[in-house]
N, C-alpha and C positions, 0 to 999 in steps of 0.2 A: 861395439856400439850398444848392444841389449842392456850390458853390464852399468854400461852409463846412464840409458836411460829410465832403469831399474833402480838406479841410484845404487847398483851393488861395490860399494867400493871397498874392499877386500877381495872380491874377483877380480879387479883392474890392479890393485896391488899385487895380490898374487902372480897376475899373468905378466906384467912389467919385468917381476922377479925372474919368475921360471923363464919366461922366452925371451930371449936377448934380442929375437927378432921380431919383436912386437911391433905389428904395424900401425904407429901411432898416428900415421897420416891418409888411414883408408877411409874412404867415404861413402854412403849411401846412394843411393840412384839421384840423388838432389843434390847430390856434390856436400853430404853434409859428413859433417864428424862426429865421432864420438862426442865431443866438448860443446859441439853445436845441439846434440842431444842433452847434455846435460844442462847446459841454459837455456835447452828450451822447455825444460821438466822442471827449472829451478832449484836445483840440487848443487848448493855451493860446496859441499864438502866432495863431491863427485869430482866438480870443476876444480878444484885443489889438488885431485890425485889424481887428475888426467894431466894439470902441469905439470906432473914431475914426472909423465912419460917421454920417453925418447919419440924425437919426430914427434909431438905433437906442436903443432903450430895455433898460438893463441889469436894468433889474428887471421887464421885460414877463411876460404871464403869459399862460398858454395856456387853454385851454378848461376845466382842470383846475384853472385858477388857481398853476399850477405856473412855476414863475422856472426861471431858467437854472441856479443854485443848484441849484436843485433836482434837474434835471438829470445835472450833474456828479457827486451827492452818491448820487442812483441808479446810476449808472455805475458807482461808488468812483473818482472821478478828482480824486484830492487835489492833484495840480497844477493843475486847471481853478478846482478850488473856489478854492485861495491868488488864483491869476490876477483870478478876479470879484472875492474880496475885495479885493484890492489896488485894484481899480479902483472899487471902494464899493458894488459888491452888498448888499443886504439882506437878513442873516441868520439875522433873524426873520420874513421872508414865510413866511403863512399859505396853503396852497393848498384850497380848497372843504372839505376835510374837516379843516382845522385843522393840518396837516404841518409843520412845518417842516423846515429842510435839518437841524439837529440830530434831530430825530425821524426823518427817512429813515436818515442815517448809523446811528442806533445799530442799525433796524431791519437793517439791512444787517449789522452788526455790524462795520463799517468806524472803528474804536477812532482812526486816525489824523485823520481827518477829525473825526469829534467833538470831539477833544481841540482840535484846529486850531478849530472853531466854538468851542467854549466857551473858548480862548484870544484871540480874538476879540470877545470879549466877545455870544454867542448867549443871548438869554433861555430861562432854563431850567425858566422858569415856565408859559410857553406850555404851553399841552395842546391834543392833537386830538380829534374828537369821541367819542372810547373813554377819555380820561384819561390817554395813553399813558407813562405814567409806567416801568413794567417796564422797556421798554426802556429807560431813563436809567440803572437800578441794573444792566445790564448789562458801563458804559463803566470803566473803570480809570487810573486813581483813579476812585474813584465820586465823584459831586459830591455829597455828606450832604449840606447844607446846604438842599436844598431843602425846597417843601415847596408841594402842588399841593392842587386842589379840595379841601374839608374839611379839609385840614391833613394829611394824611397823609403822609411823607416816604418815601425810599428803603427806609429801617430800615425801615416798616411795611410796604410792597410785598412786602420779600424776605420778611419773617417772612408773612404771608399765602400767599405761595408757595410757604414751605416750602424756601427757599433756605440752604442752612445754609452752606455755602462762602462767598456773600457777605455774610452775617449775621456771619461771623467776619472777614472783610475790615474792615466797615464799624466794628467793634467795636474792630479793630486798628488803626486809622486815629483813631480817637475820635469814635466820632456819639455821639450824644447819646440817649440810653436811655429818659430818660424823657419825651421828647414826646408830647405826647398831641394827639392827632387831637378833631376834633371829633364824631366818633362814638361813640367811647371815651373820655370825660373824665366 
């Protein structure tokens, strides 16, 4: 785990090599991994040669239930996040409170990352256990199209909020006006 978070990757290759019994799935007192240290230091060359350990697990999760994803997407490390993707991370992991790496990002406000998950194809349906939708009608382009628990979409978020900036956004873009939620119908 030092090795990873030091970004030493020629001691993670080495030790791969020499010890056949490399324990690629030990974890820190946070239930974290090595790979969870390296995305969360954003060192995608780390994260590349911790893939090719035995036992390690790219979608592992920690005590929080948090992936390395996740990680990287706390950081704002839009390199690490591409890196895991590329390598098949899962980026609709849920961590204990319903998070996903899109829910982090937006929370973070880290607009490149999101766009990179939702180009990727991140479910944008998922909610955590608040409904977290706000932050979605934060990202640009907004993704209108959604539409979460009761039916409520962005358009109704913003208007609720009292967001008029994205309420003109969203309107300029073409959402759709007259959805009606299952509250208000």
């Amino acid at each position: 785990m030092c090795a990873a978070q030091g970004n030493n990757v020629h001691v993670v290759e080495y030790l791969a090599e020499a010890v056949e019994s490399l324990n690629g799935d030990a974890t820190d007192c946070t239930g974290a991994t090595a790979l969870h240290h390296a995305a969360s230091a954003g060192h995608p060359t780390m994260i590349t040669a911790l893939a090719n350990v035995p036992r390690i697990e790219l979608n592992a999760r920690d005590k929080k239930g948090q992936t390395p994803v996740h990680y990287a997407c706390t950081q704002e490390h839009l390199e690490a996040v591409e890196v895991l993707i590329g390598l098949g991370a899962n980026v609709d992991a849920q961590d204990s409170e319903g998070n996903t790496p899109l829910h982090v990002a937006t929370r973070t406000r880290h607009t490149a990352i999101a766009q990179l998950l939702l180009r990727t194809g991140a479910n944008t349906e998922l909610i955590d256990e608040v409904n977290n939708i706000f932050n979605l009608v934060r990202l640009s382009p907004i993704p209108m199209r959604l539409s979460f628990q009761m039916g409520f979409t962005p358009l109704h978020v913003a208007a609720s909020q009292g967001c008029k900036g994205i309420l003109d956004s969203m309107i300029q873009h073409g959402a759709a006006l007259n959805k009606q939620c299952k509250v208000h119908t």
